[in-house]
Legacy VTK file of the C-alpha trace (Angstrom):
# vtk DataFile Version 3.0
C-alpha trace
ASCII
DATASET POLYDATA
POINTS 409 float
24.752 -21.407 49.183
27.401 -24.255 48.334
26.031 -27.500 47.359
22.762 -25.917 46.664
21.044 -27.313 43.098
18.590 -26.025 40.336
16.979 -27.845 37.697
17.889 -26.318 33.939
14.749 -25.916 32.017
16.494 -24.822 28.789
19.807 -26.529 26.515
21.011 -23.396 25.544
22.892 -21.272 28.358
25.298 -18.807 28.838
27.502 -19.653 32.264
29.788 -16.385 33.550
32.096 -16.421 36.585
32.753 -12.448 37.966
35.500 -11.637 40.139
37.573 -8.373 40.336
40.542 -9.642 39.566
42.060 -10.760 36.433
41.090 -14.548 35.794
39.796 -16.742 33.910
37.374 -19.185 33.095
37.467 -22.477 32.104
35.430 -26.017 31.641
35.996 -29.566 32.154
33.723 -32.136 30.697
33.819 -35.176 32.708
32.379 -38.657 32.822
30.770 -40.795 35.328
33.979 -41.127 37.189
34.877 -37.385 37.055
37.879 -37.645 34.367
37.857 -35.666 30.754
38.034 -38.473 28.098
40.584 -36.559 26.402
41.962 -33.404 26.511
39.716 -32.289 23.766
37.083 -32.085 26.786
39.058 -29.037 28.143
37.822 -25.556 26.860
40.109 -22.501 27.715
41.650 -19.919 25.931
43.819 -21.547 23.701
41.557 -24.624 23.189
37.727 -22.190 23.454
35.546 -24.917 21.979
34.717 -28.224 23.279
31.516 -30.570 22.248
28.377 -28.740 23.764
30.636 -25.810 25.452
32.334 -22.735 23.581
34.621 -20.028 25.669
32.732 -16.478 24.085
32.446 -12.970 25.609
34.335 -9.931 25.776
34.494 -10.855 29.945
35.067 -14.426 29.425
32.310 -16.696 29.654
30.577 -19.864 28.845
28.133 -20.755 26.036
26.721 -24.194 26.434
24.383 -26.375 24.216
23.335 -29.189 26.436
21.668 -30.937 23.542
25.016 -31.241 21.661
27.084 -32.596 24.975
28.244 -36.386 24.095
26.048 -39.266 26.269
29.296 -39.937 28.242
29.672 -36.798 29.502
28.175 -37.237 32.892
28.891 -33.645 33.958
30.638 -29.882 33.575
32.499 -28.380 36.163
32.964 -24.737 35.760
36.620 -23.530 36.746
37.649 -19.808 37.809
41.715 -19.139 37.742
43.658 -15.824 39.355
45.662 -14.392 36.142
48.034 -12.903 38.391
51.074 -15.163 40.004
50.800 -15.082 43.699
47.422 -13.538 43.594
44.367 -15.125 45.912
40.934 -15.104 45.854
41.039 -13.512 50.028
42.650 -10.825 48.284
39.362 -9.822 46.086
35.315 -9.479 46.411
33.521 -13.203 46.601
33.361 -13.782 43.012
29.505 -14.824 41.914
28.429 -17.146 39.413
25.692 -16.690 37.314
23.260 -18.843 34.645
21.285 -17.486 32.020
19.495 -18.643 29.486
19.413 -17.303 25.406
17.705 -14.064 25.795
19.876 -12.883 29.372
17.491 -14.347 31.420
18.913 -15.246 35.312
18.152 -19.527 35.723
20.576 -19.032 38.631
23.291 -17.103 41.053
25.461 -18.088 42.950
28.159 -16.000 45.581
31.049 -18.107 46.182
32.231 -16.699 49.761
34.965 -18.139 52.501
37.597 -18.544 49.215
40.992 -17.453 51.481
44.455 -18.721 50.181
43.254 -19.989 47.006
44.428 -19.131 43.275
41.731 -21.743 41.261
37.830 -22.191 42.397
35.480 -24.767 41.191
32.514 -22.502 40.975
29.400 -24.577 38.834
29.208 -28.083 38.435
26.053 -28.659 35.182
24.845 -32.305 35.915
22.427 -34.810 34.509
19.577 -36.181 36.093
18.294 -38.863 33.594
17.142 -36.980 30.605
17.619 -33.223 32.497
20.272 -31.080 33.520
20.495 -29.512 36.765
23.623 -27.008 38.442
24.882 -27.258 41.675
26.763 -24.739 43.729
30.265 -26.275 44.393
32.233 -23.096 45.492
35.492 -25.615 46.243
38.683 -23.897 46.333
41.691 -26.063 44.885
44.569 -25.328 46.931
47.042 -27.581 44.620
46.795 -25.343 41.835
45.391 -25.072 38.155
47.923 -27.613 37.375
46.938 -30.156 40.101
43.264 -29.627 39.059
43.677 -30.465 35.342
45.443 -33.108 35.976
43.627 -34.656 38.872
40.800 -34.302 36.275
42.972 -36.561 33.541
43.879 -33.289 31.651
47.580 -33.898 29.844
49.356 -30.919 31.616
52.177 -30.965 28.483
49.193 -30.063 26.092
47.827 -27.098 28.164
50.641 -24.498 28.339
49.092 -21.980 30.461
48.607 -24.650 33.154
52.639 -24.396 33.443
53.094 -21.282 32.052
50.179 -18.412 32.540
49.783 -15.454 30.754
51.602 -12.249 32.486
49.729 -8.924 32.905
51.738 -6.473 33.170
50.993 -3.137 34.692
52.206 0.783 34.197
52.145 3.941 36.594
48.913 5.658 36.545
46.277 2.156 36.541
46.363 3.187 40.538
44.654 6.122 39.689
41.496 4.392 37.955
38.236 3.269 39.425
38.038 -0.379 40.036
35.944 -0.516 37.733
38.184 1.003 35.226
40.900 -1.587 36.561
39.123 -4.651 36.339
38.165 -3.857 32.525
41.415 -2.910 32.038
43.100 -6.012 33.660
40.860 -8.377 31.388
41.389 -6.435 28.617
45.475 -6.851 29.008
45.283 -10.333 29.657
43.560 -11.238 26.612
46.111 -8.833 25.049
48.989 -11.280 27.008
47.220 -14.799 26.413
47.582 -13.769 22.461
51.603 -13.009 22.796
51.832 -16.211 25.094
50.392 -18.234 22.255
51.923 -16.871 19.482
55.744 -16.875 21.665
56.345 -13.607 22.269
55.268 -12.937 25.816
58.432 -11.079 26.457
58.760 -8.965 23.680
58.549 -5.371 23.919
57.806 -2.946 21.038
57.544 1.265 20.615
53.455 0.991 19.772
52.231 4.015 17.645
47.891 5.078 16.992
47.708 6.372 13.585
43.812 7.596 13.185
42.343 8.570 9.820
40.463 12.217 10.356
39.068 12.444 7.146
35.554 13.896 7.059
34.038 10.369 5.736
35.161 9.468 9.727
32.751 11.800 11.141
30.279 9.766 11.964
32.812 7.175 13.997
34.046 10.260 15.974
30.813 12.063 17.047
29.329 8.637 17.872
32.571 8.011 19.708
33.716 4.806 18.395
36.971 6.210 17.941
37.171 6.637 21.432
37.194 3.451 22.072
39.326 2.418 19.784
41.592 4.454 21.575
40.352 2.757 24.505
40.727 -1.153 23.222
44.523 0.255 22.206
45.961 1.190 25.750
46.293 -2.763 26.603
48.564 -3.325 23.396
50.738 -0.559 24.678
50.710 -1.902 28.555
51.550 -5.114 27.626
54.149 -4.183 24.974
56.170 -1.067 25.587
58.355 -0.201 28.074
55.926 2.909 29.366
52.757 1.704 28.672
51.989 4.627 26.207
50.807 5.346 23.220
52.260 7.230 20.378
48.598 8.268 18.556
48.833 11.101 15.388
45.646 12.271 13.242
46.008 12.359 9.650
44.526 13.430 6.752
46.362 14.956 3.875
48.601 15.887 6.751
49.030 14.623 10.316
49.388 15.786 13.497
51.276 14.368 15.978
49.469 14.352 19.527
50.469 14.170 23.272
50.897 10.929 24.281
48.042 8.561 25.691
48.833 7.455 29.171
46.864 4.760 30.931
45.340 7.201 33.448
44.315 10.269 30.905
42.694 8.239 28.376
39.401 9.489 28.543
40.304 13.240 28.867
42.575 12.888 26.256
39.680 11.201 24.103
37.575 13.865 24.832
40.485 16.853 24.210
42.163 15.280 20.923
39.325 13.058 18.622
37.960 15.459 16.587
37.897 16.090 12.613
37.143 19.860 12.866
38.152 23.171 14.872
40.688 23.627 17.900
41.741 21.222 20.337
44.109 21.430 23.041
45.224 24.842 21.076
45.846 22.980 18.040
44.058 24.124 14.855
42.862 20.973 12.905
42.302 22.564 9.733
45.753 22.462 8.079
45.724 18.939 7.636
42.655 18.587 5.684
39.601 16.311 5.696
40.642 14.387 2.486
43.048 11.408 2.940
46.680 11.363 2.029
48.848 7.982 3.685
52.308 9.129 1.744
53.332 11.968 4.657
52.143 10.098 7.297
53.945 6.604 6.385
57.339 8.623 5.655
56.905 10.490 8.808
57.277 7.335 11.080
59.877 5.800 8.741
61.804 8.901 9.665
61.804 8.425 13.017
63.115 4.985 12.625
66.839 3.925 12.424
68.135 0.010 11.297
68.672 -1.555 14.342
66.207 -0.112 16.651
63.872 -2.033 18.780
60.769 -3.496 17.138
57.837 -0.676 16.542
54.168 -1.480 15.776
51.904 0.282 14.211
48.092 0.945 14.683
47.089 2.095 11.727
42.939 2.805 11.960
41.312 3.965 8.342
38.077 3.981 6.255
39.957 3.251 3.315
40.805 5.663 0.182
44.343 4.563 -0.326
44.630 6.495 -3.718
48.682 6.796 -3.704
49.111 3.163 -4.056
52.074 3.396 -6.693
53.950 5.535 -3.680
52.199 3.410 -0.470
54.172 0.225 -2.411
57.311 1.986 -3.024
57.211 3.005 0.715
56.024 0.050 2.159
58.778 -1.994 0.224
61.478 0.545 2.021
59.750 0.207 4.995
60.683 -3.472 5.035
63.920 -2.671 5.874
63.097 -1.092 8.811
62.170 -2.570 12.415
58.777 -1.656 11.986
55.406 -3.766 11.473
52.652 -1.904 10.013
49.066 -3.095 11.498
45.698 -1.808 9.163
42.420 -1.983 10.474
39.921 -0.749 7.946
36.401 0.432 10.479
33.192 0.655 8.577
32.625 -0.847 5.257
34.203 0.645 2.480
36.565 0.074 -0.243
39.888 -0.691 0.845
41.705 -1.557 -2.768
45.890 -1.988 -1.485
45.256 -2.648 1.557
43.673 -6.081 1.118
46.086 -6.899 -1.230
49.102 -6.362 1.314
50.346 -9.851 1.659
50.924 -10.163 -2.034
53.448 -7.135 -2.528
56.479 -7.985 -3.641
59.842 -6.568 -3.479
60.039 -6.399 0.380
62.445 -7.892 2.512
59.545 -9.560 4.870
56.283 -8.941 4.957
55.588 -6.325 7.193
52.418 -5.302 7.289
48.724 -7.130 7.800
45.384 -5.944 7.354
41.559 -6.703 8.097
38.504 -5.107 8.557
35.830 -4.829 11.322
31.992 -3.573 10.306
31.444 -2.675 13.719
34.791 -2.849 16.403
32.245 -2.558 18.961
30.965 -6.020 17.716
34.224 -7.580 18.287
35.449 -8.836 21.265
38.920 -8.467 23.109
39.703 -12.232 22.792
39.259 -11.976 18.855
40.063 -7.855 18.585
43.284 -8.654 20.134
44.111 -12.437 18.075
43.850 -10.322 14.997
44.935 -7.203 15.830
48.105 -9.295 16.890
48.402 -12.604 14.999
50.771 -11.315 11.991
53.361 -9.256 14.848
55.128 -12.102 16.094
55.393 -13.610 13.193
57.214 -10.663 11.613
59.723 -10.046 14.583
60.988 -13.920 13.662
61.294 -13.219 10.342
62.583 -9.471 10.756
65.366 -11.065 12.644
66.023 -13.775 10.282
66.516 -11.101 7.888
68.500 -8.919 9.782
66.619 -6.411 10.267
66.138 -6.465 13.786
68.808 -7.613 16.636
LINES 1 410
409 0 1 2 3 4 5 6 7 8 9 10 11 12 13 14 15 16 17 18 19 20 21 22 23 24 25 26 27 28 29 30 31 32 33 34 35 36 37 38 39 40 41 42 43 44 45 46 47 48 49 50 51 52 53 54 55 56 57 58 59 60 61 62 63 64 65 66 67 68 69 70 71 72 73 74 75 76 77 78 79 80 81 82 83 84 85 86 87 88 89 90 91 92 93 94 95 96 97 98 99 100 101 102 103 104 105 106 107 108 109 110 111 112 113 114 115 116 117 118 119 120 121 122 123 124 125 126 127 128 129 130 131 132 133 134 135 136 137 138 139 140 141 142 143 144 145 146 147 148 149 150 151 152 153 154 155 156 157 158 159 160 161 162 163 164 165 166 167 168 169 170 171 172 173 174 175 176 177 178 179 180 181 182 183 184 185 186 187 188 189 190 191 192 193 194 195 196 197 198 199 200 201 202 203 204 205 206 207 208 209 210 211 212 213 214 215 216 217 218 219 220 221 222 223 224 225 226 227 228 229 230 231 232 233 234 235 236 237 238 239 240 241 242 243 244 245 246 247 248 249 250 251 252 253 254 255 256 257 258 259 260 261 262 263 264 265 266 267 268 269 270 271 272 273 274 275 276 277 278 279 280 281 282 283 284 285 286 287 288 289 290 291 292 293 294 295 296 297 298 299 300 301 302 303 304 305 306 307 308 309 310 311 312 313 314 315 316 317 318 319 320 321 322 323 324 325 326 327 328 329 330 331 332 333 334 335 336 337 338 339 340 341 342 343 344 345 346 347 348 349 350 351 352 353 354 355 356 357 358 359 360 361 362 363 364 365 366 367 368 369 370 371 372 373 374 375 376 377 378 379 380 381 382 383 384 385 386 387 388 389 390 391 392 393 394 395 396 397 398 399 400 401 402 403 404 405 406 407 408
């Protein structure tokens, strides 16, 4: 119950905030007279680490070392904000609050009920009591606003730009026909996607956003044990966010390609399910003409021939294990490419030897640089707040300088 306290028998915790709605967490590091000393003491999503506290977790939370907190940091209050403009907490379940120490175990819960009108909640306050911590339920709504909160807590509103500016999630027909629990991951998932493109500028940009999948047979193993599923999965945000119909544009190649039915928000899973396979017939298509040995050259001039100068941006999702064994032909292509309003994304999965691709950044002869690459050991590892920073870091970049260079509007 509010105002209710607990002593804190460990330094290193992990503090989460649930709600289902979009939001997000956030901490304030206070002194004695319950003001930051700088901004520095405000963690969020574009400033995650603060002395003692570090934003972390695929759902947003809060990792603290209480042992590394400065002496003049009397106390952490633990802030919950609606992503959604207009949105309330009445609107939602009573969010709950939750401590836990280094191994997952609960120190202490907390349901924050009778929240009505408001937007922002003060949910945890983590105190000291001499040498010792304690946490105390606060549960205080904060009618003024995330910006009157900051501020009224010494925060520099001009250096926090989503306290005047928040991220917006945007939504697509067919999210109304997913569980809630389906929605909620979704909606955190596309925020993270949208705090990325606020940061980076291009929160109103809008891009064609095509899934190219290696289905080689060295990707068997990543398809039976279904991590390309949800790759597919961690993908439909990009495209919400981004294109016009919130869809994806996904092919299979090998030393061919196919080109697939669209991914739609609501048929994800059944499309997963119909489509991601290396061998035998799916949907009535017969996989087998296009190989199990990799091949990038049709698959690269196949989108470039869907492209036209002066189109609206496209991205592309390319997902391999490597093999790039063309690379003469990938450069020659990838230099014409430049010319074209398209921005080539790699993501090498596993660990293997990805030769031109690393070396991406350095090819010369191309207008701009339009393509980026890095690889993930394990994408399930990853996640969405640093999936989605590199996944995205390199795009906006490239529509500024793609329009610089003419070769977008």
């Amino acid at each position: 119950m509010k105002g209710q306290n607990a002593a804190l028998p460990v330094a290193e915790l992990t503090v989460a905030v649930r709600t289902d709605a979009a939001a997000d967490i956030a901490a304030l590091l206070l002194t004695s007279r319950r003001q930051v000393r700088s901004d520095a003491d405000f963690v969020f999503f574009n400033q995650p680490q603060g002395p003692g506290v570090r934003l972390t977790g695929a759902d947003g939370e809060l990792s603290f070392s209480l042992g590394a907190v400065p002496a003049d940091v009397d106390a952490v209050r633990v802030v919950l904000t609606l992503g959604d403009a207009g949105d309330t907490f009445g609107r939602h379940g009573a969010p709950s609050a939750s401590v836990r120490d280094a191994a997952g175990n609960p120190l202490y819960e907390y349901t924050i009920e009778g929240l009505t009108s408001e937007s922002v909640v003060i949910a945890l306050e983590l105190y000291r009591r001499g040498p010792d911590w304690k946490v105390r339920a606060v549960g205080q709504g904060y009618a003024g606003g995330f910006a009157a909160l900051v501020t009224d807590h010494g925060v520099t509103v001009d250096d926090a730009p989503e306290a005047a500016e928040q991220p917006v999630v945007r939504s697509v027909p067919g999210e109304e026909r997913l569980s809630a629990d389906e929605r909620r991951r979704l909606d955190l998932s596309k925020r993270e996607v949208a705090k990325v493109l606020l940061v980076k500028q291009a929160a109103t940009e809008r891009a064609r956003v095509v899934l190219v999948i290696d289905k080689t047979g060295s990707m068997h193993r990543l398809y039976r044990d279904k991590v390309v599923h949800r790759v597919v999965r961690r993908m439909i945000p990009v495209a919400v966010q981004l294109d016009d119909d919130g869809v994806l544009e996904p092919y299979l190649y090998a030393k061919s390609f196919l080109r697939l039915p669209n991914v739609t928000v609501d048929q994800a899973e059944s499309w997963s399910q119909t489509y991601l396979h290396v061998y035998g017939t799916h949907g009535g298509i017969d996989y087998k003409p296009i190989g199990a040995v990799n091949s990038e050259v049709p698959i690269i001039s196949e989108i470039m021939s869907t492209l036209r100068p002066g189109d609206a941006p496209t991205l592309v999702l390319f997902f391999t294990d490597g093999g790039f064994s063309d690379k003469t032909k990938i450069a020659r292509l990838m230099r014409e490419a430049a010319r074209l309003p398209v921005f080539w994304q790699f993501v090498g999965l596993g660990r293997a030897d990805y030769g031109l691709l690393r070396s991406l950044d350095e090819l010369d002869g191309r207008v701009v640089d339009n393509a980026g690459f890095f690889a993930v050991d394990d994408i399930d590892r990853i996640d969405d707040a640093e999936l989605y920073s590199r996944l995205l870091g390199e795009f906006p970049t490239w529509l500024t300088a793609a329009r610089a260079a003419g070769v977008l509007r």
